[in-house]
NULUMDO-180224 format. One line per field, with one value per atom (N, C-alpha, C): z, x, y; residue number from 1; atom name; residue in one letter. Coordinates in Angstrom, 3 decimals, decimal comma. Example, Ala and Ser with C-alpha at 12.3 -4.5 7.8 and 13.67 -1.06 7.14 Angstrom:
BEGIN
Z: (7,800  7,800  7,800  7,080  7,140  7,870)
X: (13,190  12,300  13,200  12,850  13,670  12,900)
Y: (-5,690  -4,500  -3,300  -2,250  -1,060  0,030)
resi: (1  1  1  2  2  2)
name: (N  CA  C  N  CA  C)
resn: (A  A  A  S  S  S)
END
This chain:
BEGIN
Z: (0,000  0,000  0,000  -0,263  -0,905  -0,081  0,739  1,505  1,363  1,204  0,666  2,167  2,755  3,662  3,213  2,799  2,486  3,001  3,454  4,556  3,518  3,724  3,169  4,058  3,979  4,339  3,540  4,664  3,697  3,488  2,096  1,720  1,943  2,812  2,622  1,719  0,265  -1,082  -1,934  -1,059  -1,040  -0,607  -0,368  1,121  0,596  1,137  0,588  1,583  1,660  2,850  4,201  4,073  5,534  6,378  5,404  5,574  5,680  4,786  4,766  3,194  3,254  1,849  1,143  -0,190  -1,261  -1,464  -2,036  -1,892  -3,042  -4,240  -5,487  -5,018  -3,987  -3,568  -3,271  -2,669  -2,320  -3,729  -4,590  -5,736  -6,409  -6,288  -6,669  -5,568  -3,941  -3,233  -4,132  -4,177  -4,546  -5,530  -6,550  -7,734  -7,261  -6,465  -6,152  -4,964  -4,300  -3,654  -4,423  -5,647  -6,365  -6,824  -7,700  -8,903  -7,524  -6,118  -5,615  -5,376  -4,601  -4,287  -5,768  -6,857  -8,160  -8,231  -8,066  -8,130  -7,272  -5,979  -4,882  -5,228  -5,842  -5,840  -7,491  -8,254  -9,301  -10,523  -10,515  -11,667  -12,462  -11,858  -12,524  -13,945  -13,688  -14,400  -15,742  -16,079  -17,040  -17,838  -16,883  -17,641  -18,324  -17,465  -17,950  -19,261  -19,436  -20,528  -21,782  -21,595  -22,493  -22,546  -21,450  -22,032  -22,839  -22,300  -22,393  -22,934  -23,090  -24,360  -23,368  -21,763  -20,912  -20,463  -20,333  -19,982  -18,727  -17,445  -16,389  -16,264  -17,156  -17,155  -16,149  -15,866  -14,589  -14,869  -14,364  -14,806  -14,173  -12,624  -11,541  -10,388  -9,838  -8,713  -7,775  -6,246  -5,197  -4,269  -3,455  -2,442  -1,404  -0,414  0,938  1,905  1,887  2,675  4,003  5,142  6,535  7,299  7,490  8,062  7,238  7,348  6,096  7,370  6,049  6,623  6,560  7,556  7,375  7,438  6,752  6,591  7,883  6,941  8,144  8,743  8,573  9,223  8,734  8,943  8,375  8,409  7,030  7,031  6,524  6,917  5,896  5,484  3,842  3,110  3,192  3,381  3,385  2,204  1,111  -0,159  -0,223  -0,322  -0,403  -1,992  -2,423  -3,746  -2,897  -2,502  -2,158  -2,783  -4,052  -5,126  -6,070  -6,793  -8,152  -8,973  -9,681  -10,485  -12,100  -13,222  -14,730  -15,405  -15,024  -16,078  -15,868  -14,101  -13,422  -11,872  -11,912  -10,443  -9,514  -8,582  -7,474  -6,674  -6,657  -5,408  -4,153  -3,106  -1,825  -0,907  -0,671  -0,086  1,234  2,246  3,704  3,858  4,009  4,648  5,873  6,520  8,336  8,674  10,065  10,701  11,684  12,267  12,679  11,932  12,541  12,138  12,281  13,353  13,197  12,915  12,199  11,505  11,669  12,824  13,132  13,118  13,198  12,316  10,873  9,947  8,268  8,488  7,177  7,456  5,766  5,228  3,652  3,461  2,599  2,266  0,860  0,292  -1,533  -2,006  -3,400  -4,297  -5,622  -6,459  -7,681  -8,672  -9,761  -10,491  -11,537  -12,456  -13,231  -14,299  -15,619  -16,508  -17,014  -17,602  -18,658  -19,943  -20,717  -22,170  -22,520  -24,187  -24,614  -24,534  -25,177  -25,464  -26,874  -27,297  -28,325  -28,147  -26,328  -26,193  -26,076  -26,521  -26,808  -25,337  -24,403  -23,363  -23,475  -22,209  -22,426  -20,808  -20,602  -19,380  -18,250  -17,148  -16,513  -17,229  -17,381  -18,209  -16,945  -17,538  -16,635  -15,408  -16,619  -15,710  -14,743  -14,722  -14,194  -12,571  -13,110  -12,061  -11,062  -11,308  -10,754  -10,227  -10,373  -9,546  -8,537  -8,491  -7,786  -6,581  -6,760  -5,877  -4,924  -5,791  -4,752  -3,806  -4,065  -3,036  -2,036  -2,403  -1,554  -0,252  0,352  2,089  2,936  1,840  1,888  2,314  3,742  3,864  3,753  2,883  2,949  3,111  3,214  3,790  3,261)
X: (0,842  0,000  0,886  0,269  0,798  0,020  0,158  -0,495  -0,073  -1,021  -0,714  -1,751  -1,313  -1,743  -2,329  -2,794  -2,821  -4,367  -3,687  -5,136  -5,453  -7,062  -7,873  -8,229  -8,890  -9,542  -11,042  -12,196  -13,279  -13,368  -13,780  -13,521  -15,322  -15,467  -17,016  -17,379  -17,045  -17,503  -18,074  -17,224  -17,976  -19,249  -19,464  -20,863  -21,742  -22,843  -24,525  -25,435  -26,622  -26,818  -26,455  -26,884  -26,530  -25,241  -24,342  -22,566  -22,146  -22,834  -22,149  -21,675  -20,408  -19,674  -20,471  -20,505  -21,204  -20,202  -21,674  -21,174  -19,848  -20,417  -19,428  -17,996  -17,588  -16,319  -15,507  -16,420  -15,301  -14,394  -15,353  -14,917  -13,223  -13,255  -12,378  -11,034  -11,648  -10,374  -9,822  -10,663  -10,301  -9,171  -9,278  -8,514  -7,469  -7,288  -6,079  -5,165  -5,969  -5,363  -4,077  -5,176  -4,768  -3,461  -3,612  -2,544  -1,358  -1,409  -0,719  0,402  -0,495  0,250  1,007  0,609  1,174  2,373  2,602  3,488  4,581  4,165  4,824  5,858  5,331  6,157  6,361  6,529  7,432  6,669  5,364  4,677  3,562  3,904  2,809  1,928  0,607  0,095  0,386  0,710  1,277  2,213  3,106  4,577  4,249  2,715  2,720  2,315  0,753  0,698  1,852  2,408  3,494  4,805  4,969  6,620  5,593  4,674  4,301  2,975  2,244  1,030  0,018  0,285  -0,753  -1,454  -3,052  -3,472  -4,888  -5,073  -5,623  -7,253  -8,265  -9,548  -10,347  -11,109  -12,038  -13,387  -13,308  -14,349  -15,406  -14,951  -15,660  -15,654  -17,015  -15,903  -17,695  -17,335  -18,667  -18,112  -18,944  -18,803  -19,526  -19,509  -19,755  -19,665  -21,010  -21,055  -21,480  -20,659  -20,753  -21,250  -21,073  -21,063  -20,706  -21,544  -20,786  -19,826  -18,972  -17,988  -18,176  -18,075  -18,361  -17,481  -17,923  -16,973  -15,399  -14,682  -13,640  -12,395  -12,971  -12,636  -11,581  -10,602  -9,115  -9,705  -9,426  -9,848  -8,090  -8,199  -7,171  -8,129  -7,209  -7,574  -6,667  -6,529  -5,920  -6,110  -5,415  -5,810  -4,235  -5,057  -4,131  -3,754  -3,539  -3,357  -3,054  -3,870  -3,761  -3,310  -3,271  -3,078  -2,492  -1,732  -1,232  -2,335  -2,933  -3,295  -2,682  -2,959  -2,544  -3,360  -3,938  -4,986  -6,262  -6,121  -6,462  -5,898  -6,790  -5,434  -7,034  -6,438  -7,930  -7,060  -7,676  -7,389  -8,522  -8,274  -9,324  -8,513  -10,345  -9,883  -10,783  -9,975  -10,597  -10,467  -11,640  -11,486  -12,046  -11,282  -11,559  -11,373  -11,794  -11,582  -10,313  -9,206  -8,490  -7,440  -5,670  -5,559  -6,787  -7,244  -7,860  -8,860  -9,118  -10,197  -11,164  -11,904  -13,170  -13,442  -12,915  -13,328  -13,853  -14,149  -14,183  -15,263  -15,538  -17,008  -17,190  -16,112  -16,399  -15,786  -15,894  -14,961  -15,251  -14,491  -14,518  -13,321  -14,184  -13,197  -12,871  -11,671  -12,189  -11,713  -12,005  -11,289  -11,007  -9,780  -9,197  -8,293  -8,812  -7,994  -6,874  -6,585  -4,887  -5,450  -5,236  -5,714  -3,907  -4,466  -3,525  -4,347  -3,175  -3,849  -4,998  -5,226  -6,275  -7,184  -7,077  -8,202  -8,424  -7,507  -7,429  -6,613  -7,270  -6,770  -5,984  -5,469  -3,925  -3,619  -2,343  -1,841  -1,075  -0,780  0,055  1,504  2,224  3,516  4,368  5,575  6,452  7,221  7,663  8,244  7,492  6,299  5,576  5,128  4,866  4,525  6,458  7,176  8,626  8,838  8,375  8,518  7,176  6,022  5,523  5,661  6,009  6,708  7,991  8,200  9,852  9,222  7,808  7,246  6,308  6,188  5,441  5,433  4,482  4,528  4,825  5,171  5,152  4,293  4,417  3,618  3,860  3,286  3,775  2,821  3,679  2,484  2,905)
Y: (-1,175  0,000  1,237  2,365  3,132  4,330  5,107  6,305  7,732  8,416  10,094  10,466  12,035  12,656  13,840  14,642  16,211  16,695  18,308  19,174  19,712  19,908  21,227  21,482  22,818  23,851  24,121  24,151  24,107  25,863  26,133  27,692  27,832  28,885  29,329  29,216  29,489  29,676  28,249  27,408  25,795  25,238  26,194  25,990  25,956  25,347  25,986  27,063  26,828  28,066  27,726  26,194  26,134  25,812  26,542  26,064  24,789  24,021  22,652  22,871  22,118  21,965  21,214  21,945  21,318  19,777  18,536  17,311  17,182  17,625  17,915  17,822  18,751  19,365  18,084  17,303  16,650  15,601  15,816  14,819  15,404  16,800  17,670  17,622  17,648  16,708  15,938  14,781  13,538  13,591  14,496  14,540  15,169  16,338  16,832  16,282  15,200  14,078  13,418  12,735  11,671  12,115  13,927  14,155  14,144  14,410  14,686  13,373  12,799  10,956  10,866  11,011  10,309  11,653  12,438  13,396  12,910  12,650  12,452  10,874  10,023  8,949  9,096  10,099  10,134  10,045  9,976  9,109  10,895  11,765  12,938  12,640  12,586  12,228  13,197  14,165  14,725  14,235  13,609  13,120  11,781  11,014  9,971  10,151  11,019  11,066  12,221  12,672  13,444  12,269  11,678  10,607  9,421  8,811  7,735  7,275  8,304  8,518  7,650  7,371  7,171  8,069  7,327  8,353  7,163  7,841  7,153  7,569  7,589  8,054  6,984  7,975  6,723  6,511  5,279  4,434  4,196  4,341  4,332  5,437  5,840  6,780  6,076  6,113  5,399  6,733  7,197  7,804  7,658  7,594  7,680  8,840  10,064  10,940  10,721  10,644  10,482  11,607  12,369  13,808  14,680  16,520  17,508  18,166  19,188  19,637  21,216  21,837  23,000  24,475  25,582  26,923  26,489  26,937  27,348  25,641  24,574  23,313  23,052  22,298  21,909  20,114  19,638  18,231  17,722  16,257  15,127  14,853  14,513  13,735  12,527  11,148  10,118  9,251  9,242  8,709  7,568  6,166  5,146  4,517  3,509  2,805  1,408  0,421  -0,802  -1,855  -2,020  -2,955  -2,511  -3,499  -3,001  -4,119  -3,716  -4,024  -4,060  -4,983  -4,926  -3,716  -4,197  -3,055  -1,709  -1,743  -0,769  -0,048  0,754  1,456  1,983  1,763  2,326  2,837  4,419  5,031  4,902  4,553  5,060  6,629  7,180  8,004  8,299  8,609  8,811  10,367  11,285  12,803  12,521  13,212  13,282  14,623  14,495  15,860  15,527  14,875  14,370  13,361  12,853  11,890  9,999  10,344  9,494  8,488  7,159  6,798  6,842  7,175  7,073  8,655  9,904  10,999  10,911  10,081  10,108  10,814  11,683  12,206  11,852  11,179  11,242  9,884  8,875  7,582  7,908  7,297  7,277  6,353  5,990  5,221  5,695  5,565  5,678  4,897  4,197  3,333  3,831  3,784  3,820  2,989  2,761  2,209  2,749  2,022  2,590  2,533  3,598  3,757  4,534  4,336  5,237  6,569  7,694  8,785  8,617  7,660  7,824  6,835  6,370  5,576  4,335  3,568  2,550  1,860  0,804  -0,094  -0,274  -0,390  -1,628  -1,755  -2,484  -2,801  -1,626  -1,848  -0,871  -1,571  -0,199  -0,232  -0,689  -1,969  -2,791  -1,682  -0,686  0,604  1,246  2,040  2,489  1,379  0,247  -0,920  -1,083  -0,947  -0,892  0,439  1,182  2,532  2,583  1,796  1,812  1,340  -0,083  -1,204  -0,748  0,423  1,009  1,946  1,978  2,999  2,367  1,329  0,109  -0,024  0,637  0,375  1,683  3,167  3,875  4,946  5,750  6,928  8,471  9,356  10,356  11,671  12,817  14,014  14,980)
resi: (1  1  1  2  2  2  3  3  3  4  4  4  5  5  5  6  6  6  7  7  7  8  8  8  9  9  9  10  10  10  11  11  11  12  12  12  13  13  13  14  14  14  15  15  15  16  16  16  17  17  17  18  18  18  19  19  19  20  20  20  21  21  21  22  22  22  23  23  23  24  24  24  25  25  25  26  26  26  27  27  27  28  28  28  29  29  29  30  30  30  31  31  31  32  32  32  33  33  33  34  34  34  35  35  35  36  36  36  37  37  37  38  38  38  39  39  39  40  40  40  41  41  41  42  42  42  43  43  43  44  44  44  45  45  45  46  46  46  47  47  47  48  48  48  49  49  49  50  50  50  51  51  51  52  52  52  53  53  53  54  54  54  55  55  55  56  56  56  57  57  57  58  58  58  59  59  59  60  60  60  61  61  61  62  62  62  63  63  63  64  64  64  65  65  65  66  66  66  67  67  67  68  68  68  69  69  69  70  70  70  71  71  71  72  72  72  73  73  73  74  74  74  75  75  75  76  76  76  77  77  77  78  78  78  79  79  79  80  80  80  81  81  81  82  82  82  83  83  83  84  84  84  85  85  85  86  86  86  87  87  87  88  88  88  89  89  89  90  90  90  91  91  91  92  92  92  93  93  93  94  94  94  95  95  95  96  96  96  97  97  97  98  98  98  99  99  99  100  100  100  101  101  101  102  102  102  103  103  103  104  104  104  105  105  105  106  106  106  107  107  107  108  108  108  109  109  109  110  110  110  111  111  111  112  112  112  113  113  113  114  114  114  115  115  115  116  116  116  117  117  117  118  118  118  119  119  119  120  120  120  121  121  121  122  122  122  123  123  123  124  124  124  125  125  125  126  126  126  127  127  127  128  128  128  129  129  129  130  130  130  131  131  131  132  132  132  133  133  133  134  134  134  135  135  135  136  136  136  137  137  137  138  138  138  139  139  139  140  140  140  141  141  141)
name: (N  CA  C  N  CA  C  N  CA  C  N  CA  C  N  CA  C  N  CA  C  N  CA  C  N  CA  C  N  CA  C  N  CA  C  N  CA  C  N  CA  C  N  CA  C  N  CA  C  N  CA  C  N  CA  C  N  CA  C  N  CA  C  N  CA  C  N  CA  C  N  CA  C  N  CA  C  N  CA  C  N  CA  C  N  CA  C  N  CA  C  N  CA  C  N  CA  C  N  CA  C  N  CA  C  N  CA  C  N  CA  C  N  CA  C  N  CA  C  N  CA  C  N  CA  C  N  CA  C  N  CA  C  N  CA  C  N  CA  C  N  CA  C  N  CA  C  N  CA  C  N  CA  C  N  CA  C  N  CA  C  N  CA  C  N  CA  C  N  CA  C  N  CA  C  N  CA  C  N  CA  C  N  CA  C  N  CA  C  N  CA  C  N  CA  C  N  CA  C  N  CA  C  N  CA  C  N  CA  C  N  CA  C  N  CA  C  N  CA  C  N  CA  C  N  CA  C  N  CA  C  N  CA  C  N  CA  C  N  CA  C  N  CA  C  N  CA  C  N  CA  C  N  CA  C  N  CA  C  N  CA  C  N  CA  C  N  CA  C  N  CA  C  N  CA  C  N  CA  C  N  CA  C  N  CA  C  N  CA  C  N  CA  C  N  CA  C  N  CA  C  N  CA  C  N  CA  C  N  CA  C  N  CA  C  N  CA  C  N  CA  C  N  CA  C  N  CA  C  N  CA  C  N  CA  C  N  CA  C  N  CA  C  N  CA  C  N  CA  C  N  CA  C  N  CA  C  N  CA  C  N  CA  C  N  CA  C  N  CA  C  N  CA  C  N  CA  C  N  CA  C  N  CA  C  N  CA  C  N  CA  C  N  CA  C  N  CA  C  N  CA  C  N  CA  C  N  CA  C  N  CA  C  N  CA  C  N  CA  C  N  CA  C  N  CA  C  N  CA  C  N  CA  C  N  CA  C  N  CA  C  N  CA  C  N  CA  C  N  CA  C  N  CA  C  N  CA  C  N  CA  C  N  CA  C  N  CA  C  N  CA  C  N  CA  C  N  CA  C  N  CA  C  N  CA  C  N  CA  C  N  CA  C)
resn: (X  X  X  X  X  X  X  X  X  X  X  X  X  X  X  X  X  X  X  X  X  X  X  X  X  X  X  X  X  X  X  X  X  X  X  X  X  X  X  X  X  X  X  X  X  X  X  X  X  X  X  X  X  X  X  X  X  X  X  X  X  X  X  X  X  X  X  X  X  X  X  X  X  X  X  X  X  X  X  X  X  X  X  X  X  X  X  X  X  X  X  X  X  X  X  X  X  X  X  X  X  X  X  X  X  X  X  X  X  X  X  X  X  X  X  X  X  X  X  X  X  X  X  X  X  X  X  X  X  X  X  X  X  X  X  X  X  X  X  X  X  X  X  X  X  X  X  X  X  X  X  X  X  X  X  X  X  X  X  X  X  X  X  X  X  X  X  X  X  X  X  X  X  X  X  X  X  X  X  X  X  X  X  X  X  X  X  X  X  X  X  X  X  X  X  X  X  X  X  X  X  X  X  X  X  X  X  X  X  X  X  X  X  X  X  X  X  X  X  X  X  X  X  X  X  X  X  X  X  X  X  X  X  X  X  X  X  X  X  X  X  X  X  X  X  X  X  X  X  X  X  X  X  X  X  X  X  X  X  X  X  X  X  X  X  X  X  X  X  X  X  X  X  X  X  X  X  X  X  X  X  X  X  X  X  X  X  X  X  X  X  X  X  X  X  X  X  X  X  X  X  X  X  X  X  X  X  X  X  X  X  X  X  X  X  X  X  X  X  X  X  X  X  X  X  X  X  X  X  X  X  X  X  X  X  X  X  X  X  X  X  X  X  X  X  X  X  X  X  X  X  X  X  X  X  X  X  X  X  X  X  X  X  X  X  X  X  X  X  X  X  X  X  X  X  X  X  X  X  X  X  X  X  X  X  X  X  X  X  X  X  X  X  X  X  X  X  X  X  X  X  X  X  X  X  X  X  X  X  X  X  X  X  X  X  X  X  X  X  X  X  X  X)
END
């Protein structure tokens, strides 16, 4: 497994009337979770697709709203990569109000294939799967 840490801040401007963060928002965590962890262990989804004509579109995303989060709050986001998979990649992600698990007020998943850039499936690249593995067991913040 593979663990990424990173805080937000809920921005009033997220809110609805009754200062709970709009549900949307958190999907947009999710993504700046994700590009982050993949930055963090070497893999920027940019470089993948510009060196390597990969590209990680998702296929799936489930969420789980526990509690909202409101104006002003400092959340983690805890976004893991449990598996290597051939031909897909799942991120999970835990937002809390604390390090700890029983704060979540949000759980989420999201799945992702490997395409080329023109669409077309294929496998996780041998390289890409070897730089993952060197990060294996890894936590970072």
């Amino acid at each position: 497994m593979i663990k990424y840490r990173t805080k937000f801040t809920v921005d009033a401007a997220d809110t609805d009337a009754n200062d709970i963060m709009h549900y949307a928002k958190y999907l947009d965590w999710f993504e700046i979770a994700r590009n982050e962890l993949m930055r963090k262990i070497g893999l920027p989804f940019e470089q993948l697709e510009a060196e390597q004509g990969l590209i990680m579109p998702i296929i799936k995303i489930s969420v789980s709203y526990i509690a909202g989060a409101k104006a002003g709050q400092e959340l983690q986001c805890v976004t893991e990569i449990r598996d290597i998979l051939h031909n897909r990649f799942e991120f999970f992600y835990s937002i809390r109000l604390d390090e700890d698990k029983e704060s979540e007020i949000v759980a989420g998943k999201t799945r992702h294939i490997f395409a080329s850039t023109g669409g077309k499936t294929t496998k996780l690249p041998p390289d890409m799967e070897t730089v993952i593995r060197e990060h294996w067991g890894n936590a970072f913040e």
